[in-house]
N, C-alpha and C positions, 0 to 999 in steps of 0.2 A: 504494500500500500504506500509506502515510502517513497519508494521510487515513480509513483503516478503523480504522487504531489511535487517532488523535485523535478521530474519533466517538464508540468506544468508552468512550474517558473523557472527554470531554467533554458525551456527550449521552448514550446507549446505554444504561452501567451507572448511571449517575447514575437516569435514567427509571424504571430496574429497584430503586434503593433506595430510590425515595420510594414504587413501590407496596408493596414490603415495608415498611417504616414504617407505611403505613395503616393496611397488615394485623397489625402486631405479629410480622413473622417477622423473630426478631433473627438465627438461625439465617443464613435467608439476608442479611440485610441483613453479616453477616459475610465471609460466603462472597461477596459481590460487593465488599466492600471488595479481599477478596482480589485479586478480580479486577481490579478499576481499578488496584491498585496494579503489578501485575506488568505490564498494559499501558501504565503509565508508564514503566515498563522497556523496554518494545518500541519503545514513541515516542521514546525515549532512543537507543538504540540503532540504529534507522532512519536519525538525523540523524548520527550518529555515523558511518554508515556510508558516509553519502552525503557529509559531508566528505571523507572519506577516499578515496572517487572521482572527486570533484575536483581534488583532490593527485596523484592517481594513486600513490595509498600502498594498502598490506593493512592490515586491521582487526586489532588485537593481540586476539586472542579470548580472554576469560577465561569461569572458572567462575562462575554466577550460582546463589543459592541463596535461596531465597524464606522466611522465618522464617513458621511455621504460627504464632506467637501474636500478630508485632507486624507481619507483612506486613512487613517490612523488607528489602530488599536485602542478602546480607551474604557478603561477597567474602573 
Protein backbone atom coordinates (compact mmCIF):
# COMPACT_ATOMS: atom_id res chain seq x y z
CA UNK A 1 0.00 0.00 0.00
CA UNK A 2 3.14 2.16 0.52
CA UNK A 3 4.30 2.11 -2.46
CA UNK A 4 0.74 3.27 -4.31
CA UNK A 5 0.87 6.33 -2.04
CA UNK A 6 4.65 7.06 -2.88
CA UNK A 7 3.87 6.61 -6.76
CA UNK A 8 1.26 8.98 -6.31
CA UNK A 9 3.57 11.79 -5.26
CA UNK A 10 6.38 10.97 -6.56
CA UNK A 11 5.43 10.15 -10.15
CA UNK A 12 1.45 9.99 -10.75
CA UNK A 13 0.35 13.59 -9.76
CA UNK A 14 3.47 15.16 -10.42
CA UNK A 15 2.89 13.54 -14.49
CA UNK A 16 -0.78 14.90 -14.16
CA UNK A 17 0.69 18.61 -13.28
CA UNK A 18 3.04 19.04 -15.97
CA UNK A 19 0.25 18.07 -18.46
CA UNK A 20 -1.87 20.72 -16.81
CA UNK A 21 1.00 23.21 -17.18
CA UNK A 22 1.19 22.61 -20.87
CA UNK A 23 -2.38 23.16 -21.08
CA UNK A 24 -2.62 26.21 -18.94
CA UNK A 25 -5.25 24.41 -16.54
CA UNK A 26 -4.35 26.21 -13.28
CA UNK A 27 -7.74 25.01 -12.01
CA UNK A 28 -6.48 21.73 -12.16
CA UNK A 29 -2.93 22.19 -11.73
CA UNK A 30 -4.53 23.30 -8.07
CA UNK A 31 -6.61 20.63 -7.53
CA UNK A 32 -3.73 18.12 -7.95
CA UNK A 33 -1.51 20.14 -5.78
CA UNK A 34 -4.30 19.39 -3.44
CA UNK A 35 -3.93 16.11 -4.01
CA UNK A 36 -0.05 15.39 -3.67
CA UNK A 37 -0.36 17.10 -0.61
CA UNK A 38 -2.90 15.13 1.28
CA UNK A 39 -1.17 11.86 -0.10
CA UNK A 40 1.96 13.18 1.60
CA UNK A 41 -0.20 12.77 4.42
CA UNK A 42 -1.20 9.12 3.61
CA UNK A 43 2.67 8.33 3.19
CA UNK A 44 3.20 9.85 6.47
CA UNK A 45 0.97 8.10 8.14
CA UNK A 46 1.54 4.57 6.54
CA UNK A 47 5.04 4.78 8.01
CA UNK A 48 3.67 5.89 11.08
CA UNK A 49 1.61 3.06 11.35
CA UNK A 50 3.89 0.57 10.46
CA UNK A 51 6.23 1.67 13.30
CA UNK A 52 3.81 1.26 15.55
CA UNK A 53 3.47 -2.42 14.42
CA UNK A 54 6.66 -3.18 15.01
CA UNK A 55 6.46 -1.97 18.77
CA UNK A 56 3.46 -3.70 18.93
CA UNK A 57 1.92 -0.31 20.05
CA UNK A 58 -1.89 1.27 18.71
CA UNK A 59 -1.77 4.27 16.46
CA UNK A 60 -2.94 7.49 18.64
CA UNK A 61 -5.59 8.42 15.87
CA UNK A 62 -6.06 12.12 15.50
CA UNK A 63 -8.40 14.47 13.42
CA UNK A 64 -6.72 15.57 10.13
CA UNK A 65 -8.14 18.42 8.37
CA UNK A 66 -6.85 19.41 4.87
CA UNK A 67 -6.89 23.69 4.50
CA UNK A 68 -8.84 24.25 1.00
CA UNK A 69 -6.47 27.55 0.22
CA UNK A 70 -2.89 26.42 1.44
CA UNK A 71 -3.23 22.52 1.34
CA UNK A 72 -1.83 22.51 4.73
CA UNK A 73 -2.24 19.87 7.37
CA UNK A 74 -3.99 21.49 10.24
CA UNK A 75 -4.42 19.49 13.52
Amino acid sequence: MIDGETYEVEEMYPSFDAIANLRNKEGARRLIHYAIEAEKIHVNLYWEAKKKVKEEKDMEIEEIYICPVCSRKVV
